[in-house]
C-alpha positions in Angstrom: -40.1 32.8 -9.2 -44.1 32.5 -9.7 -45.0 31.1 -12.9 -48.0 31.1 -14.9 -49.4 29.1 -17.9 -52.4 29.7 -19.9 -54.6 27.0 -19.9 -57.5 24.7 -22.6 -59.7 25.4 -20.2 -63.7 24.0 -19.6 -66.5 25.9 -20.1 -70.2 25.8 -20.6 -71.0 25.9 -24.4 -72.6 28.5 -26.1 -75.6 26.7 -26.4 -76.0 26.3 -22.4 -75.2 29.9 -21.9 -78.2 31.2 -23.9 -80.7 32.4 -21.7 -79.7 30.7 -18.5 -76.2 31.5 -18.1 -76.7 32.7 -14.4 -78.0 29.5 -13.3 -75.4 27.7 -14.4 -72.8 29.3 -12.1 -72.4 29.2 -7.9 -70.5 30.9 -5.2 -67.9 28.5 -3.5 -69.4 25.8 -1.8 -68.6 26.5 1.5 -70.7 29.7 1.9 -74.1 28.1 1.4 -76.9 27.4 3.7 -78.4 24.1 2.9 -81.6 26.6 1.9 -79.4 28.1 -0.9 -77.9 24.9 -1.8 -80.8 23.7 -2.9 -82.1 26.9 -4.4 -79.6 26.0 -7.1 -79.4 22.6 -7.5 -83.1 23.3 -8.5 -82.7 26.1 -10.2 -81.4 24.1 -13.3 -80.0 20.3 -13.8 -76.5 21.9 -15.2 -76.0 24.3 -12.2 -72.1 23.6 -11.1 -72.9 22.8 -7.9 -74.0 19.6 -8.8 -70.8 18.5 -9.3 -68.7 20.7 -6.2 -71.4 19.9 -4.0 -73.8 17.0 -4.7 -76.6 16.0 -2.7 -76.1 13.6 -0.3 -78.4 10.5 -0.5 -79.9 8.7 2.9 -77.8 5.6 1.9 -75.3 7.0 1.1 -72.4 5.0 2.4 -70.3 7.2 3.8 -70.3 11.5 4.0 -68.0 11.4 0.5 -70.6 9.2 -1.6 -71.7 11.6 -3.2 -68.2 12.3 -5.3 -68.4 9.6 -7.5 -71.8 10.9 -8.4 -70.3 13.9 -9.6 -67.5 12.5 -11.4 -70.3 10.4 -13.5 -72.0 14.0 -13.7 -69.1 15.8 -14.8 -68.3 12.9 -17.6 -71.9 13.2 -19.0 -71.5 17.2 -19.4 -67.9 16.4 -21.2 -69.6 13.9 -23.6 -73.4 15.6 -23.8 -71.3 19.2 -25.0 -72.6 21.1 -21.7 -69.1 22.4 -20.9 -66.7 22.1 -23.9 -62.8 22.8 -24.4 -61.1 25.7 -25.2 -59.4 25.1 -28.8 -56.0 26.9 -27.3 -54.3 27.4 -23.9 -55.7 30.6 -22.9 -55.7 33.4 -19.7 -59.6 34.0 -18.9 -59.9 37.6 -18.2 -63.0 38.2 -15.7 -64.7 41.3 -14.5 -66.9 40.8 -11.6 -69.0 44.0 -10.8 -70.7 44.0 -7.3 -72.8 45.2 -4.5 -70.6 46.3 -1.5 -72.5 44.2 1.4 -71.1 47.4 3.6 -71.5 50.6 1.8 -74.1 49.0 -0.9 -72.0 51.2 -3.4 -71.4 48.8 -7.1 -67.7 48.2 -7.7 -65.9 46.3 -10.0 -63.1 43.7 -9.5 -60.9 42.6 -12.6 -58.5 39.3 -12.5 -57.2 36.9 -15.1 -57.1 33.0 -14.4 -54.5 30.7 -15.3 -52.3 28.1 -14.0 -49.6 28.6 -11.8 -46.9 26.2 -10.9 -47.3 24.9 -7.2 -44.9 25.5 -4.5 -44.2 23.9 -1.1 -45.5 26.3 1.7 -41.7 28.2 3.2 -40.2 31.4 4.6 -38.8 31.6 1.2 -41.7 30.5 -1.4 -43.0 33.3 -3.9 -46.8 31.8 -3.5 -47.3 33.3 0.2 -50.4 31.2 2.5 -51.7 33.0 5.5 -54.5 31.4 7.0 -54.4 27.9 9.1 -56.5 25.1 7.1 -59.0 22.8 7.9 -58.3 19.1 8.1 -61.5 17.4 6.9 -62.2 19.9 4.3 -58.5 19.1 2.8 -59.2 15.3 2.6 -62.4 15.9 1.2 -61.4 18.3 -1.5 -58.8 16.0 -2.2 -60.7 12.7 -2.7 -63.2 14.8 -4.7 -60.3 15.8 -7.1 -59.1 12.6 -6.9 -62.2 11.3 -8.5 -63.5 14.3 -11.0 -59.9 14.8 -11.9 -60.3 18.2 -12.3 -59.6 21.5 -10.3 -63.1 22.8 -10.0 -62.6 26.1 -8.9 -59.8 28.3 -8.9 -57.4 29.1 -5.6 -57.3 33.4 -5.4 -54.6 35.3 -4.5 -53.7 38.7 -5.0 -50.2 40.4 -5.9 -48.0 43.6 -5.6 -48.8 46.1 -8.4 -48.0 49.4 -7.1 -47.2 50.8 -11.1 -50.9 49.9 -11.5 -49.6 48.2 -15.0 -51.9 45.0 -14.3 -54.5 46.7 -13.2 -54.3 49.1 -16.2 -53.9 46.4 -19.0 -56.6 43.9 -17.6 -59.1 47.1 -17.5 -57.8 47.6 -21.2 -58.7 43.9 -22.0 -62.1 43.7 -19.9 -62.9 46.4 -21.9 -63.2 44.2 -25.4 -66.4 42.5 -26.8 -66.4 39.4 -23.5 -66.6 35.8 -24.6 -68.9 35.2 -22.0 -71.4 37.7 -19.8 -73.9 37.1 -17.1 -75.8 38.2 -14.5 -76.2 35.4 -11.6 -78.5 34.8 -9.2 -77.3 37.1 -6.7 -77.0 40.3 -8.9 -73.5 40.1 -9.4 -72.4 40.9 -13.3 -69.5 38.5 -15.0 -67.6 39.4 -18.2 -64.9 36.8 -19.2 -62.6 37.4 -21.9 -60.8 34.5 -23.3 -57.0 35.7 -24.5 -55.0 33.5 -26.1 -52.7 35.0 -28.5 -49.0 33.7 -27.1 -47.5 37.5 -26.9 -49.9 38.5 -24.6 -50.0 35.8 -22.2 -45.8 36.2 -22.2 -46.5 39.1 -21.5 -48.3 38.2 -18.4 -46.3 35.5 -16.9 -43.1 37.6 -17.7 -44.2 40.4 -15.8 -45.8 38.5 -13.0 -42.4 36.0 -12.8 -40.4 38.1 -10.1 -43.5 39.5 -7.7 -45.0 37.4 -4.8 -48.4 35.9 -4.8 -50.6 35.8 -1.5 -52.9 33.6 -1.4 -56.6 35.0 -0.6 -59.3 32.5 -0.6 -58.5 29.0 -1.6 -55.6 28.0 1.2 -57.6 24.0 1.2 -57.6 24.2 -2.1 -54.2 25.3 -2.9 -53.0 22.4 -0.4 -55.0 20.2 -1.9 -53.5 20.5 -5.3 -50.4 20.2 -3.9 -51.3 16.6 -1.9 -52.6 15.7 -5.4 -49.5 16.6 -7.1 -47.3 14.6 -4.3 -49.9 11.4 -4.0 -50.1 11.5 -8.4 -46.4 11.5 -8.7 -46.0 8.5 -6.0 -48.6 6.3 -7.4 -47.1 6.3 -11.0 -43.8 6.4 -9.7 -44.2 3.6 -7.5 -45.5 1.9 -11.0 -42.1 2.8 -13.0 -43.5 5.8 -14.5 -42.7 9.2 -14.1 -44.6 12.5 -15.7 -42.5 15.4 -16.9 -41.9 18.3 -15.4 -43.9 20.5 -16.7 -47.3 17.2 -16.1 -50.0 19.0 -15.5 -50.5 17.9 -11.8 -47.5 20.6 -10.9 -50.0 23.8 -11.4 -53.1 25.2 -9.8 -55.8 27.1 -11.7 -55.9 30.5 -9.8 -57.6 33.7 -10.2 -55.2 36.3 -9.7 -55.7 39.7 -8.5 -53.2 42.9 -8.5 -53.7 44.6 -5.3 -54.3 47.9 -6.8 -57.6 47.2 -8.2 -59.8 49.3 -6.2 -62.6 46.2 -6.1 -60.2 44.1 -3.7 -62.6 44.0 -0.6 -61.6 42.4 2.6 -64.8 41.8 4.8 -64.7 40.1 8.5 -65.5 36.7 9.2 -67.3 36.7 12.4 -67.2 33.1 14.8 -70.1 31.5 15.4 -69.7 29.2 18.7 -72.2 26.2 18.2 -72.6 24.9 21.3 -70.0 25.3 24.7 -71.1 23.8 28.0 -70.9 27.7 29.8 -73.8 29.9 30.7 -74.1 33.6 29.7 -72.5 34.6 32.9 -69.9 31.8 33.2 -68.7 33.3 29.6 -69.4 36.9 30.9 -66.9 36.4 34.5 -64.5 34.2 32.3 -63.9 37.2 30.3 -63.4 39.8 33.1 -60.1 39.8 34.0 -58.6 40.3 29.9 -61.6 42.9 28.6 -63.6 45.7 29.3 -67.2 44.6 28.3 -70.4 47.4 27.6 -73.8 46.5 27.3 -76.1 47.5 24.2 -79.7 47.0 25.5 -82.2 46.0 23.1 -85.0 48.0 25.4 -83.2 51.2 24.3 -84.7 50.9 20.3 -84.7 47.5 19.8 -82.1 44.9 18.8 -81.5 46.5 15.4 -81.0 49.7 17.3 -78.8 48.2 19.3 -76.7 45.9 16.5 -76.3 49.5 14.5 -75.1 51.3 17.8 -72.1 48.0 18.5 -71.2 48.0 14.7 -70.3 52.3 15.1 -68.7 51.5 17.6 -66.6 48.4 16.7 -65.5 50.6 13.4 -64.8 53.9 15.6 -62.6 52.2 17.7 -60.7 50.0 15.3 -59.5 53.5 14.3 -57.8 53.7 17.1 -56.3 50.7 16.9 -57.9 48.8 19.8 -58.3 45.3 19.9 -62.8 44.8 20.0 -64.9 42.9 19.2 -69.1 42.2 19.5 -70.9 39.6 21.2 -74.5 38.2 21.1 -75.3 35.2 23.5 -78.2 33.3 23.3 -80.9 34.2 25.3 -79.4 37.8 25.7 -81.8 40.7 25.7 -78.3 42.4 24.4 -75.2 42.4 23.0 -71.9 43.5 23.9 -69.2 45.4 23.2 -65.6 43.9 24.7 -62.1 45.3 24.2 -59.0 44.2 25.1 -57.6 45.4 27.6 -54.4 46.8 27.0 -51.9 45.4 29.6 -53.0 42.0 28.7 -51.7 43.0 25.1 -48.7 44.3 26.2 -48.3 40.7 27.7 -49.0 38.8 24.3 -46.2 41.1 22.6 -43.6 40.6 25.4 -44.5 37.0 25.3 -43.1 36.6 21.6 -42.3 40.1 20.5 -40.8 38.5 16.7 -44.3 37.3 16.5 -46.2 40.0 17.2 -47.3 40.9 13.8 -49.5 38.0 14.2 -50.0 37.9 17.9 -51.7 40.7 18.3 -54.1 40.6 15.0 -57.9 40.8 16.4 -58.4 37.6 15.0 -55.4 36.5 16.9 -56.2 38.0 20.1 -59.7 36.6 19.9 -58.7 33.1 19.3 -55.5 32.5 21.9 -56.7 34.9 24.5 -60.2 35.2 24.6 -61.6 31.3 22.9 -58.9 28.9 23.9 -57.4 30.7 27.4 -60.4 32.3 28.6 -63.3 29.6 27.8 -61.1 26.7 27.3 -61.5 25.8 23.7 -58.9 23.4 22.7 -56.7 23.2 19.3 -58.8 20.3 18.5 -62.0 22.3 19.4 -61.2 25.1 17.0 -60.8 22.4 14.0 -64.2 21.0 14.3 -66.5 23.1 11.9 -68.9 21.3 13.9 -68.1 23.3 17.1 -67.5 26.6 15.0 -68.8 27.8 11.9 -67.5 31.6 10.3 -69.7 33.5 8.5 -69.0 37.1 7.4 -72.8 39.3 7.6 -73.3 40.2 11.0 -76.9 40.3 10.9 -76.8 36.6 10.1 -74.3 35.9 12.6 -77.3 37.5 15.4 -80.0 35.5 13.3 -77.9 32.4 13.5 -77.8 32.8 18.0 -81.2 33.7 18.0 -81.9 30.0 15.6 -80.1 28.2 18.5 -76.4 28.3 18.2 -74.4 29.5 21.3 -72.7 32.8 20.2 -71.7 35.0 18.1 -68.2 36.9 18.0 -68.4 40.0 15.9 -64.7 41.5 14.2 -63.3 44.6 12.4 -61.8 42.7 8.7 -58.1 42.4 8.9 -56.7 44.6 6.9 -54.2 44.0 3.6 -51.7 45.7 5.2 -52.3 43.3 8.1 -51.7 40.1 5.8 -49.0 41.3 3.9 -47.0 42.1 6.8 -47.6 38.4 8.8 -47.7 36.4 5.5 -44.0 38.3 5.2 -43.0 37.3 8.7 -43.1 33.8 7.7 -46.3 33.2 9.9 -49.7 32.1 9.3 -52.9 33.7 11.2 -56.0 31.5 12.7 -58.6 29.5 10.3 -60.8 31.7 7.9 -59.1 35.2 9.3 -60.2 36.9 5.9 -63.3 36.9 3.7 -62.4 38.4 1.0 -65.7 39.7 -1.2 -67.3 38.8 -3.7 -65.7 34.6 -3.9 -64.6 33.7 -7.3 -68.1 32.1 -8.7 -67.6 28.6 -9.7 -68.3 27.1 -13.2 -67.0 29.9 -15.3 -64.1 28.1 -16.2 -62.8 24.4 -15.0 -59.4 22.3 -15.2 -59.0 19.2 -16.1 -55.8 17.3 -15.1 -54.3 15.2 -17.1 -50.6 13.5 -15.7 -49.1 13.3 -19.2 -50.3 16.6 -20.6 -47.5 18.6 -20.7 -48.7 22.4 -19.2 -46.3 24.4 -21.0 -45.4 22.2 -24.2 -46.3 24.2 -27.3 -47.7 26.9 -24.9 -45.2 29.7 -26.3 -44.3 28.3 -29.3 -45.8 31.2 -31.7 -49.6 31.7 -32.8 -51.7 29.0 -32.9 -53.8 28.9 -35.8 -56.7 31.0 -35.8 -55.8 32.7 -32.6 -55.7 36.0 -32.0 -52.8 38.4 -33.6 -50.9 40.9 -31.8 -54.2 43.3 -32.0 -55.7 41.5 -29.0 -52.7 43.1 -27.2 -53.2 46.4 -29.4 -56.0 47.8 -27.3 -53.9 47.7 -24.0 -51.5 48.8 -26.1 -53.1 52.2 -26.7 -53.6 54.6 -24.3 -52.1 53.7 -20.7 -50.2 50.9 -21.8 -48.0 52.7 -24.7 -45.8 49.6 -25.9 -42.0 49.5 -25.0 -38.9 48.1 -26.7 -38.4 44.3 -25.5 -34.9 45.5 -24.0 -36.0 49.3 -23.4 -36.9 50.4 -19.8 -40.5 50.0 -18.9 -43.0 53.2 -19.4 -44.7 53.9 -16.5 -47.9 51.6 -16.4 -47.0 49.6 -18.6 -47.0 45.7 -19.0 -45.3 45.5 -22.6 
C-alpha cells in the first residue's frame, strides 16, 4: 500500500514573499547552465539555490565543500524568519500554469505534496522507479542531506486516476483563495494552497492507499532518501537507539500527480556526446550496417530550415512506430536523419522477447545498439555525466555541438503508456529516459527531518486548533465531488 502523510512543512514567510516571491524560487538544480545559475544566485541573497546548489569556492577542498555552506545558510533562514514552519501538518496543493516548449499553447498542471512512506525498489513495491540513476549524483545528494538535514525538493511521481476524482477535487481546491502565488523568473505561474484540516487529507491518503505510484523525476532523490533512511537507522542503532516507526526518516516529500490531468507533459531528453575519439565518418560507417541514415543539408534553407525539416520528420515517423532518431556532428554542414532498421529490431526482441517492452524503447535502442555496440561506449562511459550530458530543447542540443561538444542525438519523448507498461514489467529503462515538463520548482515548500519526530503521531487525531473545518473540503464537495456515505459506494468522480 502507498501511504501518505501531511506534513509541517518550510516555507518562505510572508514577509519574503512580498514583492519578490519569484526570485526566491528555482527549477531543479540539475537543469541549469552555469549562466542561469548565477542569474539567480544574483537575482536575490534568499534565492533557494543557494542552498541546493551553492557556489563552489577556488579552495574549496573538495567538489562537496560547498554543502556545509548551505547548511550554515539554511540555519540562518530558520533563525532570521526567511522560511518559517507550518503551525499544522498539511498537503500543499500547487497549480503550476505553463508555456508548452512544443506547441507554445499555456496549460496547467495541478498536484498536492506530502510525504510518503519509502519503499525498497521490487517487482512487487506500490512506489514503481523507471529510470537507471546516477552514481555520483546519489552520493552527493546524499551527503548534502546528510548535512542540511532536510529534503530540499520533492521526488514527483504520477498515479492511476482513470475516474478523474483527483484530478477533479485538487481543481476544486486550486480553485480557493492560494496561500501563496507567484510568477517566477521563467513565466511560469504558481498557486499553493496549504490544506490542513485532518478529513480532507484522510481523505487523500485513503483514496491514494491502494493505487501505484511511478516515479517521474526525482529517481536520485527518491534513492537518496532511502540511503538516508538505511545509514540514519544504522548509526543510532549502532548507538543503542532506535527511532519509531513512523521517525520521520521512513518518508519522502513528493509531489504527486494523477495521470489524468491534462498538464502531465512528457518531453524528450536528447544525448549530448561530449567528446569520443571517432571522426564524423568513423561514426557515420559505424552506424551502417543497424540504420538507414538521410541527410538534411543546411545549403537547402539553412540549418534552421533544415532542424524544422528532421524534427517533421522524426514526429511523422514515430507515428508509425519506427525506431529514429536525429543527429548533428560537429563540424557537419548537416544533420541526419537515422532509423532503425527493422531486422536488427527483430533481433533485439528475439534476443529477450520478456524484455522487450524495454528493449525496444527508442531510448533503449539508441543506448545498447547504436552508443554502446555501434561506437563502443562502455557501462562505465554512459555513467560519467562528464562523457554525456541530456538535455531536452533541441535547438540547444545543435547550439551545444556547434559550442564544441561532439554530438547530438535527437529522440521522439517516450510515451506514458511506454513507462507504465516497462515500470510494470519489473524493468527499468536507460538514465534520464523522460523529461517530464515543467520540474517541480524548488523552494516552495521544504522538509526538515527530524529522527524522533514521529510523521504520523497526532496527524489524524481530529482538528487541530484553528485549522480548517470540514468547509475546506465543502467546495470539492459541491459540484463534481457530491459527498458519499463513509460505507456507501463511491459516486462517480468522487474522492469523499
Amino acid at each position: 500500500m502507498v501511504a501518505i502523510a501531511p506534513f509541517r512543512g518550510f516555507v518562505y514567510s510572508e514577509d519574503e514573499m512580498r514583492g519578490s516571491g519569484g526570485l526566491l524560487v528555482a527549477p531543479p538544480y540539475d537543469v541549469l547552465s552555469l549562466a542561469e545559475r548565477e542569474a539567480y544566485y544574483d537575482g536575490h541573497p534568499h534565492n533557494f539555490l543557494h542552498v541546493d546548489l551553492g557556489r563552489t569556492l577556488p579552495d574549496d577542498p573538495g567538489e562537496m565543500a560547498w554543502h556545509a555552506r548551505s547548511a550554515a545558510v539554511l540555519e540562518g533562514w530558520f533563525r532570521d524568519g526567511v522560511l518559517v514552519r507550518s503551525p499544522r501538518p498539511a498537503i500543499y496543493v500547487m497549480e503550476t500554469e505553463f508555456t508548452h516548449p512544443l506547441t507554445s499553447r499555456r496549460q496547467i498542471r495541478r498536484g498536492f505534496v506530502c510525504l510518503m512512506r519509502i519503499e525498497n525498489p521490487g517487482r512487487d513495491a506500490r512506489i514503481r522507479l523507471h529510470e537507471q540513476t546516477f552514481s555520483f549524483h546519489k552520493l552527493e545528494r546524499l551527503d548534502l542531506m546528510e548535512k542540511t538535514r532536510s529534503q530540499l525538493s520533492p521526488i514527483f511521481g504520477f498515479f492511476p486516476d482513470a475516474e478523474k476524482a483527483f484530478s477533479n477535487a485538487l481543481s476544486s481546491l486550486a480553485g480557493r483563495a492560494p496561500d501563496m502565488a507567484l510568477r517566477d523568473t521563467s513565466g511560469q505561474v504558481h498557486k499553493v494552497v496549504v490544506v490542513d484540516d485532518p478529513e480532507t487529507v484522510e481523505i487523500f491518503r485513503s483514496r491514494l492507499a491502494e493505487r501505484t505510484v511511478y516515479i517521474a523525476d526525482g529517481h536520485h532523490r527518491y534513492m537518496t532518501a532511502l540511503n538516508y533512511r538505511d545509514r540514519t537507522r544504522e548509526r543510532l542503532a549502532s548507538g543503542g537507539h532506535s527511532p519509531g516507526p513512523d521517525s520521520a526518516v521512513d518518508w519522502v516529500m513528493s509531489y504527486l500527480c494523477p495521470m489524468s490531468d491534462p498538464g502531465l507533459c512528457v518531453l524528450p531528453t536528447h544525448r549530448i556526446l561530449r567528446s569520443w575519439d571517432l571522426s564524423n565518418d568513423e561514426i557515420l560507417d559505424r552506424l551502417a550496417p543497424v540504420a538507414e541514415t538521410r541527410v538534411f543539408s543546411f545549403a537547402d534553407g539553412g540549418r534552421r530550415a533544415a532542424c524544422d525539416s528532421l524534427a517533421e520528420k522524426l514526429h511523422e515517423d514515430c507515428r508509425k512506430g519506427l525506431t529514429v532518431f536525429g543527429l548533428y556532428l560537429n563540424g557537419a554542414d548537416c544533420c541526419c536523419f537515422v532509423k532503425i532498421k527493422e531486422k536488427v529490431k527483430e533481433a533485439v526482441a528475439e534476443k529477450a522477447p520478456e524484455r522487450s517492452s524495454l528493449s525496444l524503447l527508442d531510448v533503449s535502442i539508441l543506448t545498447d545498439v547504436v552508443l554502446i555496440d555501434a561506437l563502443g561506449l562502455t557501462e562505465e562511459l554512459m555513467d560519467d555525466p562528464g562523457r554525456i550530458s541530456y538535455i531536452s530543447d533541441a535547438s540547444s542540443a545543435f547550439r551545444l555541438v556547434e559550442g564544441g561538444e561532439r554530438a547530438a542525438f535527437i529522440l521522439n519523448p517516450t510515451s506514458l503508456a511506454e513507462i507504465l507498461k516497462v515500470t510494470e514489467s519489473g524493468y527499468v529503462m536507460p538514465r534520464k529516459a523522460t523529461y517530464f515538463y515543467p520540474k517541480v520548482t524548488n523552494g516552495l515548500v521544504i522538509n526538515l527531518i527530524d529522527p524522533e519526530e514521529s510523521v504520523c503521531g497526532g496527524a489524524w487525531a481530529g482538528s487541530a486548533p484553528g485549522s480548517r473545518p470540514r468547509a475546506a473540503w465543502g467546495a470539492v464537495s459541491e459540484g463534481r465531488l457530491a459527498p458519499c456515505g463513509e460505507s456507501g459506494p463511491e459516486c462517480e468522480g468522487s474522492l469523499a
